[in-house]
C-alpha positions in Angstrom: 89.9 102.7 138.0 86.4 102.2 137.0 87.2 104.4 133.5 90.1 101.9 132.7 88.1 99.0 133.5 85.4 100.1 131.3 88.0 100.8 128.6 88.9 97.2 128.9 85.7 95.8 128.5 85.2 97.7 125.7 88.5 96.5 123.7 87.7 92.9 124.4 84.0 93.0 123.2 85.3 94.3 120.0 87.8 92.2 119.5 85.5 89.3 120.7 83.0 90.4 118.1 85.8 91.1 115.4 86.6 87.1 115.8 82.7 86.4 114.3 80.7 89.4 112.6 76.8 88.8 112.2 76.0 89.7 109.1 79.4 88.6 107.2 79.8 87.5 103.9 80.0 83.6 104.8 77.6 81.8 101.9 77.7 81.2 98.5 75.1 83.7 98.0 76.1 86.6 100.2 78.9 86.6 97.8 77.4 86.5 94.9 74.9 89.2 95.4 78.2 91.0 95.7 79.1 90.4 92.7 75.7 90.5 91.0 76.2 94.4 92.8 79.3 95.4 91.2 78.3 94.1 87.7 75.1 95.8 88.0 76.8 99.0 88.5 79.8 98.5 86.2 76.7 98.1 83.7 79.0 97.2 80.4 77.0 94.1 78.2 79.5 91.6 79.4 78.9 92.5 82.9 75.3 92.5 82.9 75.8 89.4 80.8 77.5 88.0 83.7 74.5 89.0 86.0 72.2 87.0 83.8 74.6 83.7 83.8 74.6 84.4 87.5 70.9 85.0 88.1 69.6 82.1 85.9 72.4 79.7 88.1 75.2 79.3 85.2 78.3 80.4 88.0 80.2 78.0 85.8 80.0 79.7 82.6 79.9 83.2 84.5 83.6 81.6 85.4 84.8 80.6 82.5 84.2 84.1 80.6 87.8 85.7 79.8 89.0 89.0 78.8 90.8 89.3 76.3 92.3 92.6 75.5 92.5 92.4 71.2 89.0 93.3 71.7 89.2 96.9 72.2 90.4 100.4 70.8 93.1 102.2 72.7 90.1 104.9 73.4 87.9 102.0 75.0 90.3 102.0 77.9 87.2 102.7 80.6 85.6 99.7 78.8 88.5 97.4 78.8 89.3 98.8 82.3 85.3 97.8 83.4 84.9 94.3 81.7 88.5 93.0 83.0 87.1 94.0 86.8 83.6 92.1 85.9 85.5 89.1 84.8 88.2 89.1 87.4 86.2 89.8 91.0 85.4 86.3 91.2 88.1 84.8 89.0 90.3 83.4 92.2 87.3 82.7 94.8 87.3 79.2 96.3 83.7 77.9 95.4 82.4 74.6 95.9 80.6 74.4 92.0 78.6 71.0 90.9 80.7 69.9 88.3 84.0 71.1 89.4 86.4 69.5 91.0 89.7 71.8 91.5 91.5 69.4 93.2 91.5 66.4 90.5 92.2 69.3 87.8 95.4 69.9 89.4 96.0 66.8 89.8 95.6 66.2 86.0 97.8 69.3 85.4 100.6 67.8 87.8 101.0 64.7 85.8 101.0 66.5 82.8 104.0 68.6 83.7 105.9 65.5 84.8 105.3 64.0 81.3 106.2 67.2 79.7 109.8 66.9 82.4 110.2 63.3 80.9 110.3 64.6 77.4 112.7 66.9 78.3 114.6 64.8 80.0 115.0 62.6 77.3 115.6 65.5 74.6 118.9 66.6 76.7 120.2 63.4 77.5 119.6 62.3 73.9 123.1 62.4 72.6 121.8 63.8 69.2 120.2 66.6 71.0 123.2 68.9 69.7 122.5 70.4 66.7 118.4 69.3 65.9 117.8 72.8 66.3 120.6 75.2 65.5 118.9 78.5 66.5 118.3 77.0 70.1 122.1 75.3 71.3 123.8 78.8 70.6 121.3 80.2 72.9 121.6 77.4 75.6 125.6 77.2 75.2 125.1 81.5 75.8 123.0 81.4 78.9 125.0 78.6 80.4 128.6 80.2 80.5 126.4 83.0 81.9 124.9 81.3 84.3 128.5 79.9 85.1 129.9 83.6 85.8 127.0 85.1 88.0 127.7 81.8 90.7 130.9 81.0 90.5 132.4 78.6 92.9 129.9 77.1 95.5 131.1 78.5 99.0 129.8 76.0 101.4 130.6 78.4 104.7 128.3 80.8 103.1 125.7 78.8 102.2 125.5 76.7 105.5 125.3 80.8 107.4 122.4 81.1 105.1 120.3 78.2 106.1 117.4 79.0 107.8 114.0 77.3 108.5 110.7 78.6 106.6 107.7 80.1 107.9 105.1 77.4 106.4 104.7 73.4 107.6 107.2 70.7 107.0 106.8 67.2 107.2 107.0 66.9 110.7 105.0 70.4 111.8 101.8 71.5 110.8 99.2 74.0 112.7 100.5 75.8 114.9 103.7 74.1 115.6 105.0 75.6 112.8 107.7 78.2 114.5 111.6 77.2 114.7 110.8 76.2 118.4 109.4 73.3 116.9 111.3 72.8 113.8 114.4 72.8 115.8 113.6 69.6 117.7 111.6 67.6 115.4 113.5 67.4 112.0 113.1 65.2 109.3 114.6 65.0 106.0 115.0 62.6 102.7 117.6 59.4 102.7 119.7 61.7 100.1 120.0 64.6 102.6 120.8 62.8 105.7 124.4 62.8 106.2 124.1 66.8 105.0 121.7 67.3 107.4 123.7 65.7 110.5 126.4 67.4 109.3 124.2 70.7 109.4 123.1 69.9 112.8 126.8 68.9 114.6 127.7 71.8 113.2 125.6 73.5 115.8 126.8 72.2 119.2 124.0 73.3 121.4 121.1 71.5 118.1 123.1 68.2 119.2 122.9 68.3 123.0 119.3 69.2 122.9 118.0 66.0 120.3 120.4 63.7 122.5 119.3 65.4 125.8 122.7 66.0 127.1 122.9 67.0 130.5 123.3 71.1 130.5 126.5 71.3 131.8 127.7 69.4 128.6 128.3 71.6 126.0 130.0 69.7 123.3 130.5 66.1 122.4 133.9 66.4 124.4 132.3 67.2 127.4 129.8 64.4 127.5 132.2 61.6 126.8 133.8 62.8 129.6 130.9 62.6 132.0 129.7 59.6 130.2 133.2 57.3 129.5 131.3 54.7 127.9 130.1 56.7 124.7 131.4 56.8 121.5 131.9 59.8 118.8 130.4 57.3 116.1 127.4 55.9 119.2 127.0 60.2 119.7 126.5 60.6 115.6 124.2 57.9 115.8 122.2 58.9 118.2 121.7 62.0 116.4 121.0 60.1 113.2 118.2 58.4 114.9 116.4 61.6 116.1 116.2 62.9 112.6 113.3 61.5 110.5 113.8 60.3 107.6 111.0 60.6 105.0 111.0 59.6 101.3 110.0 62.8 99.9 108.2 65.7 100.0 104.1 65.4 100.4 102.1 66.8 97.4 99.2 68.7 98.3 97.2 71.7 97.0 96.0 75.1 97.7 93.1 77.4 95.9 94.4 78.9 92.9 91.2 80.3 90.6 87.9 79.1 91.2 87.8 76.1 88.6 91.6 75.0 89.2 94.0 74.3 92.8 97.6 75.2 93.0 100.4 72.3 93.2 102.5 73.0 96.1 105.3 70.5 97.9 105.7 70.3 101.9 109.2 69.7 102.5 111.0 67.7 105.3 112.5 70.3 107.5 116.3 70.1 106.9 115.7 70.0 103.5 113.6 73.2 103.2 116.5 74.4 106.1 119.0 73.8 103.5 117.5 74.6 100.3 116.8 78.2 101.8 120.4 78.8 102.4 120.9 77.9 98.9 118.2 80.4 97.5 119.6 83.3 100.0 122.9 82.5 98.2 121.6 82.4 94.8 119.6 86.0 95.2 122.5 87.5 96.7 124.9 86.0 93.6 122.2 87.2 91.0 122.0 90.5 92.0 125.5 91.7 92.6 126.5 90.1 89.4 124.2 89.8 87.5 121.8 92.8 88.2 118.9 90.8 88.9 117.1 92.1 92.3 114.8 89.4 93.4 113.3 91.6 96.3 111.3 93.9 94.5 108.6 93.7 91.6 108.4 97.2 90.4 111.1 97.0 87.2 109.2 94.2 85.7 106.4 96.4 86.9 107.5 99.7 85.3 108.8 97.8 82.2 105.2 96.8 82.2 103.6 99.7 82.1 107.0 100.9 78.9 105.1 98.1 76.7 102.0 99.0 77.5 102.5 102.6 76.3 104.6 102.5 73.2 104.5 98.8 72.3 108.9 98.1 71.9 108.3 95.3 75.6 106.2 92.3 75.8 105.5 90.3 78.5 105.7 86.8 79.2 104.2 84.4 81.3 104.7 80.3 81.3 102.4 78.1 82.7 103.1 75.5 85.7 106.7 77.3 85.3 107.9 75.3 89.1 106.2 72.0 88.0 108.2 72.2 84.0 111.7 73.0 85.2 113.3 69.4 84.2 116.3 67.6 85.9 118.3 67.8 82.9 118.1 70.9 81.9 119.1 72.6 85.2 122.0 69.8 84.6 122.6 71.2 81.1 122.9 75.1 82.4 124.2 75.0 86.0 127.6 74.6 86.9 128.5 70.8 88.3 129.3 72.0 92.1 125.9 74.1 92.2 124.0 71.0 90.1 125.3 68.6 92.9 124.3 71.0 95.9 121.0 71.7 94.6 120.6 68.1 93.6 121.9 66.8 97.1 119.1 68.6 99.5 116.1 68.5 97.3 113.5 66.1 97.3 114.0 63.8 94.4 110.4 61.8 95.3 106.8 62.9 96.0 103.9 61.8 97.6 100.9 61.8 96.3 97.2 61.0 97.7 94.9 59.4 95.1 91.3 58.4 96.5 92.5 56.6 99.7 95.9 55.8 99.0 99.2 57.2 98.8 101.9 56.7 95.8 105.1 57.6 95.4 106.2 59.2 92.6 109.6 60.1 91.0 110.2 63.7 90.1 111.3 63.9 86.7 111.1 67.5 87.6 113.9 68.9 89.4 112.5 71.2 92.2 108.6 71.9 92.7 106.7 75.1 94.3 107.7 74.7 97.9 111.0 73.7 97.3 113.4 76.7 98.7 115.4 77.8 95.7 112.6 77.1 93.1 111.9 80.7 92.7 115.6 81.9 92.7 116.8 79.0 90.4 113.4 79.7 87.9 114.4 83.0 87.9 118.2 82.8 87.4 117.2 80.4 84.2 114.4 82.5 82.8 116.6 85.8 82.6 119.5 83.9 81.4 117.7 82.3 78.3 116.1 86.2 78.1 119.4 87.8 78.0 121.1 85.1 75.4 118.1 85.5 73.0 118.3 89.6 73.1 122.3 89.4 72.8 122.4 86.8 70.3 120.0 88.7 68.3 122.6 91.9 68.4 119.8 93.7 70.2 121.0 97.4 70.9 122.4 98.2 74.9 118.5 100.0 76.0 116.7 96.9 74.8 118.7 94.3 76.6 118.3 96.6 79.8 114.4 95.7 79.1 115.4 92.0 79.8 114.1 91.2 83.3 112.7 88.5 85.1 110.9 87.3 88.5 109.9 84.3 88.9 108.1 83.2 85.5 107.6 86.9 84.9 109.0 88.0 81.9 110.2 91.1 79.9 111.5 91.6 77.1 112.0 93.7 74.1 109.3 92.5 71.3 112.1 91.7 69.0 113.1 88.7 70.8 109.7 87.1 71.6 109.6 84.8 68.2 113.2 82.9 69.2 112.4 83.0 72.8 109.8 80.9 72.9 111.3 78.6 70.6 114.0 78.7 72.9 111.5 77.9 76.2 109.5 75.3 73.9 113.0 73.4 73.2 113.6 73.4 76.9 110.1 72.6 78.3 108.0 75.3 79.1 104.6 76.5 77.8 104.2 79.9 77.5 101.1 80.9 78.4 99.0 82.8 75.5 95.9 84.2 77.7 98.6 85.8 79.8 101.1 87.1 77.4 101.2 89.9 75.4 104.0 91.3 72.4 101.0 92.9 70.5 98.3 95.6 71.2 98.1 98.4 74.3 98.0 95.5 77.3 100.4 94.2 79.2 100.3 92.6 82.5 103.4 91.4 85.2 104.2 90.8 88.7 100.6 91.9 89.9 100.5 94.9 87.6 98.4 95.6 84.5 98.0 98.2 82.4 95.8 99.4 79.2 97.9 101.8 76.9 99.7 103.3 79.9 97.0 103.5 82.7 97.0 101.2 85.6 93.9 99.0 85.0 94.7 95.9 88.3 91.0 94.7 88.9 90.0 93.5 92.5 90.3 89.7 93.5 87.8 88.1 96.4 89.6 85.6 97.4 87.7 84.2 100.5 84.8 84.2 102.5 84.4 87.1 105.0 82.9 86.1 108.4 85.8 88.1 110.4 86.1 91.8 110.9 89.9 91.8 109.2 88.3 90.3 106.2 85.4 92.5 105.2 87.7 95.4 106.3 90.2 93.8 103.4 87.7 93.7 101.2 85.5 97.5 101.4 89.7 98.4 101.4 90.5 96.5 97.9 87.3 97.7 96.7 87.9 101.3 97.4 91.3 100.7 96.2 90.5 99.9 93.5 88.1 102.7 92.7 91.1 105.0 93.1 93.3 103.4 90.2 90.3 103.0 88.3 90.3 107.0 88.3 94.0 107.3 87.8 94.6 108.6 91.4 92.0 111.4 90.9 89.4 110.7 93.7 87.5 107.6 93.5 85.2 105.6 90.7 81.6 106.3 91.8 80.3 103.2 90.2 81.9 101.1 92.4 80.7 103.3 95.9 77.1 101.5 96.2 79.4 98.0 96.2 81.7 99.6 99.1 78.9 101.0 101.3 76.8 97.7 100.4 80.0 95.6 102.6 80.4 98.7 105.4 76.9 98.3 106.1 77.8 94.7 106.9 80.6 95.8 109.7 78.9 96.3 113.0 78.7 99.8 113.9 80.6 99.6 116.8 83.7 98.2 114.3 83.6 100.8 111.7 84.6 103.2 114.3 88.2 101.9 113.8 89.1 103.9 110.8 93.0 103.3 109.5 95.2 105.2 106.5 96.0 104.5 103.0 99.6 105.0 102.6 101.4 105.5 99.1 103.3 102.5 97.3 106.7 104.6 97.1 108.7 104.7 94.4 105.8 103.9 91.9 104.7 106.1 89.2 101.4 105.0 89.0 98.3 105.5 91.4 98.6 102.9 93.8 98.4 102.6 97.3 97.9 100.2 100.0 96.6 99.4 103.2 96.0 96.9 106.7 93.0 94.9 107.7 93.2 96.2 110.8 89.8 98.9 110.3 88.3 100.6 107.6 90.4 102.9 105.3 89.3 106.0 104.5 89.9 109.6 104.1 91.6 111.8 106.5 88.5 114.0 107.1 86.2 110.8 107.4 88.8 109.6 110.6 88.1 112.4 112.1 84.8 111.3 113.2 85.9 108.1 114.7 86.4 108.4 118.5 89.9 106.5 118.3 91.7 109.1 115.9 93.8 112.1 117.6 96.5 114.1 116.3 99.6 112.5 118.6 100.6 115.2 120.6 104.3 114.2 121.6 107.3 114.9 119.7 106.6 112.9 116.6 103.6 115.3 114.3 100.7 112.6 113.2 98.1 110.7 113.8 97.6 108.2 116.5 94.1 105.8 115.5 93.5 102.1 116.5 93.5 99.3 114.2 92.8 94.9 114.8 96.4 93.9 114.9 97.5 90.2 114.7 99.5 89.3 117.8 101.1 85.9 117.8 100.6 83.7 120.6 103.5 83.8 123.2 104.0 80.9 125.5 106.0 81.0 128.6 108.9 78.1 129.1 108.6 76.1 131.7 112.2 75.0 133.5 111.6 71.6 131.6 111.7 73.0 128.1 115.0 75.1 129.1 117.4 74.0 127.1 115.0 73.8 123.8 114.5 77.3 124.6 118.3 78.2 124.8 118.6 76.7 121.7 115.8 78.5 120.1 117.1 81.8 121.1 120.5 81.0 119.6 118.9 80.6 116.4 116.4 83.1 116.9 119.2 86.1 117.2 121.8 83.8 115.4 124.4 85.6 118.1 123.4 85.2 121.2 119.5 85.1 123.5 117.9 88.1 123.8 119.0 90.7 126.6 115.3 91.8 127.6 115.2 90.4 131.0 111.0 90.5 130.7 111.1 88.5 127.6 114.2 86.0 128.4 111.4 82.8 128.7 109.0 83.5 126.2 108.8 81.6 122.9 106.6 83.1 119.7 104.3 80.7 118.0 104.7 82.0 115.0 101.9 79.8 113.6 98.9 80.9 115.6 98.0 84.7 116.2 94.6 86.3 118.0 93.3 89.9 116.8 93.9 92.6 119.6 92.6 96.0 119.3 95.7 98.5 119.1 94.8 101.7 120.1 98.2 103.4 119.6 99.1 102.9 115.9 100.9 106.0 114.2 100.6 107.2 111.1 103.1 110.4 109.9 100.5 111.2 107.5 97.3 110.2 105.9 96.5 110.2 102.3 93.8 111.8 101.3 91.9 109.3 98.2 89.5 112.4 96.9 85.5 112.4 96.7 83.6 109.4 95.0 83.5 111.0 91.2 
């Protein structure tokens, strides 16, 4: 008793001190003597050029520095390989600079993609717009009949089975209300959507009782005029009408992107995200058993990627603000009417949009922004079919239109068809993006993967402050990740070991003890691997040492170790909240409530989570990086 006791104490001081470590990275300058670490032991001139910025208080022009590959041989590799890591380990960190503001500079690039939407606009619905460019309309005419055959006709059983609420806010949830618990039973959507979104929620019979708060014995609109004589069908639908909040648009906000510039996003209301999800689900499934286009994995834009890289015949493309240029009319000019009408139907058509103290509305001349919950499918769909028309118009041969691809605003293609293709993208409102896309030289970069004639070169990003356990266990993890690729999956890059012991020796000893695997990226040909923030990653032999690690001894062969897992909040339903949570299970196993008997009144938060210590993680096998070389 007084050994398990102990054992308990133990846990919850370290997850207690796993919540707030000491000596964390948590100022301005911890970070930056980070940095100032690594570039002092990449040692390259632009490095240790960054160091001087840095030392004599320039971060802003340390910042600004890009790499740009044209400037080296294919046999400066290493170099290229050191510089772009220099440049890039604080490329995407959120600082507070004098001088910058990253909010107002997405701001300033939000409007300008709406202008750029209204030109567009204008362009398509300009009756003359036919024939002002005769290379482009074959093209457009092309990828729209193709568009036309991958959807087909709009099934609206399917879609409605698809609909499903996000994991992220609404317009009605925030914090940690953010789980379908919540969603369910405070829904708002836009004056467009309404009647679809009544008719989304009578088509639910238990999502109606619960927002009129029918009595539980009523379990359809028949059964309540029955017990209540005096109500109408139409008095029932407007009830329901009333519960349901009706917004003007989504809310315009932004998130950290690089350190000089924020990311646009778009909170939804919460039937319209509900519906515009079914509608992506629909789309993906469409794309990729007719057209070939699987939306659920990276690696072929990845591997085609790495093809240009090494012989040159595949460039890649990237646009920028891609979500925030796809115009109204042109997803009118490709997409078949039924699709354009769904699509228009449950999106937000207006934004809101905080400037100093105020909020203004705005008009989308865009037609669906990054939040929205086909944005990435419909991108997608309309990037790969203007890819595919351009490589078949062109007469391409069969292996270089298998080269076409595309995920999100990632694009591949074969070099041959990079000139008319972003003529094509220009015509219909995109910028391509010329610091991130490559047709010449040994580089090439896509879906999170870059590569120098061949060899995997992906730098590591800091991305936030680390005052928690799980986040200087993420970063010593990227870091020593990274040393591996830099080595081509043969041990790890010495120069960058001082950096990785320099943020262990910031874990508290009593944390490092929790030593967890790298596991293999499967299917890859490339050194990569990954790993948790739940402890410190290391080699098999270097586990060993830890007190928590022990070969399992039960039928499975591995390794049992402990690891900070995030466990999300569970709150038990009170007989008040009953029916809420009947309704919540429905949707929760979409076929019935769950039939654990310990678990039958307990609802997930899935927006809040604590850190417990989990002492009985398995691993089959651990990967063994190699010595520091």
């Amino acid at each position: 008793m007084q050994k398990r006791l102990t054992m308990r104490n133990r846990r919850r001081n370290l997850e207690r001190l796993a919540r707030d470590v000491p000596r964390g990275l948590k100022s301005k300058d911890d970070v930056l003597e980070v940095a100032r670490l690594m570039w002092e032991q990449i040692d390259t001139p632009l490095s240790l050029g960054l160091w001087l910025l840095v030392k004599n208080e320039q971060v802003v022009d340390a910042l600004r520095v890009d790499f740009d590959p044209s400037r080296y041989l294919e046999s400066q590799w290493k170099l290229a390989r050191d510089d772009y890591q220099a440049i890039s380990f604080l490329r995407k960190f959120p600082f507070v600079l004098e001088g910058i503001d990253r909010i107002s500079a997405a701001k300033e690039k939000f409007l300008e993609a709406e202008e750029l939407c209204r030109l567009t606009n204008r362009r398509f619905l300009s009756t003359s717009h036919r024939g002002i460019n005769p290379r482009v309309e074959p093209i457009i005419m092309l990828a729209r009949r193709k568009i036309g055959g991958w959807l087909g006709n709009l099934n609206g059983k399917s879609w409605a089975l698809r609909c499903r609420f996000g994991p992220g806010v609404d317009a009605r949830n925030k914090g940690a209300r953010v789980s379908a618990y919540y969603k369910l039973s405070c829904p708002s959507v836009t004056p467009e959507f309404q009647e679809g979104a009544l008719a989304l929620i009578r088509s639910h019979p238990a999502w109606e009782r619960i927002l009129l708060g029918f009595p539980s014995e009523a379990s359809s609109r028949e059964d309540y005029l029955q017990i209540d004589g005096t109500t109408t069908i139409q008095e029932i639908r407007k009830r329901v009408s009333q519960k349901v909040e009706v917004v003007p648009g989504n809310r315009v906000t932004f998130v950290p992107k690089t350190a000089l510039i924020d990311r646009c996003i778009a909170i939804e209301p919460g039937m319209n995200i509900f519906a515009q999800l079914g509608l992506g689900a629909l789309l993906r499934s469409r794309l990729k058993s007719r057209a070939g286009l699987d939306l659920n994995t990276q690696v072929p834009n990845q591997l085609l990627a790495q093809l240009g890289s090494s012989f040159g015949e595949i460039a890649t493309i990237d646009l920028s603000s891609a979500s925030d240029t796809v115009s109204t009319e042109l997803v009118r000019e490709l997409l078949p009417e039924q699709w354009f009408k769904a699509m228009d139907w449950c999106r937000s058509r207006r934004g809101v949009l905080q400037q100093g103290s105020q909020d203004i509305e705005i008009t989308y001349e865009k037609f669906s922004s990054m939040g929205n919950g086909f944005t990435f499918e419909l991108e997608s769909m309309i990037f790969y079919a203007l890819a595919l028309s351009c490589a078949e118009h062109l007469k391409l041969n069969t292996s270089d239109i298998l080269n076409v691809r595309a995920y999100g605003d990632d694009i591949t293609v074969p070099v041959g068809c990079v000139n008319l293709l972003e003529e094509v993208l220009s015509f219909c409102g995109f910028i391509v993006n010329p610091r991130k896309s490559f047709s010449t030289g040994v580089f090439r970069e896509s879906c999170g993967a870059d590569f120098f004639d061949g060899k995997n070169v992906r730098p590591y990003f800091l991305k936030e402050f680390c005052g928690t356990a799980q986040s200087l266990f993420r970063l010593a993890n990227g870091i020593r990740r990274a040393a591996y690729r830099r080595n081509l999956g043969f041990g790890c890059d010495r120069k960058l070991r001082p950096v990785w012991v320099h943020v262990v020796d910031r874990i508290p000893n009593s944390l490092r003890d929790l030593r967890v695997p790298y596991r293999s990226i499967g299917g890859i040909p490339w050194a990569d691997i990954e790993s948790g923030d739940g402890g410190l990653a290391v080699n098999h032999d270097e586990a060993l040492s830890s007190p928590y690690v022990r070969f399992n001894t039960d039928y499975m062969a591995g390794w049992l170790y402990a690891e900070l897992q995030a466990c999300p909040v569970v709150k038990r339903v009170s007989a008040e909240y009953w029916d809420e949570f009947y309704l919540y299970s429905l949707y929760a196993s979409r076929d019935g409530t769950s039939s654990d008997s310990t678990t039958y009144d307990l609802v997930v938060g899935r927006g809040e989570s604590r850190r417990r210590l989990n002492s009985g993680a398995f691993a089959p096998d651990w990967l063994t990086m190699g010595q520091w070389l």
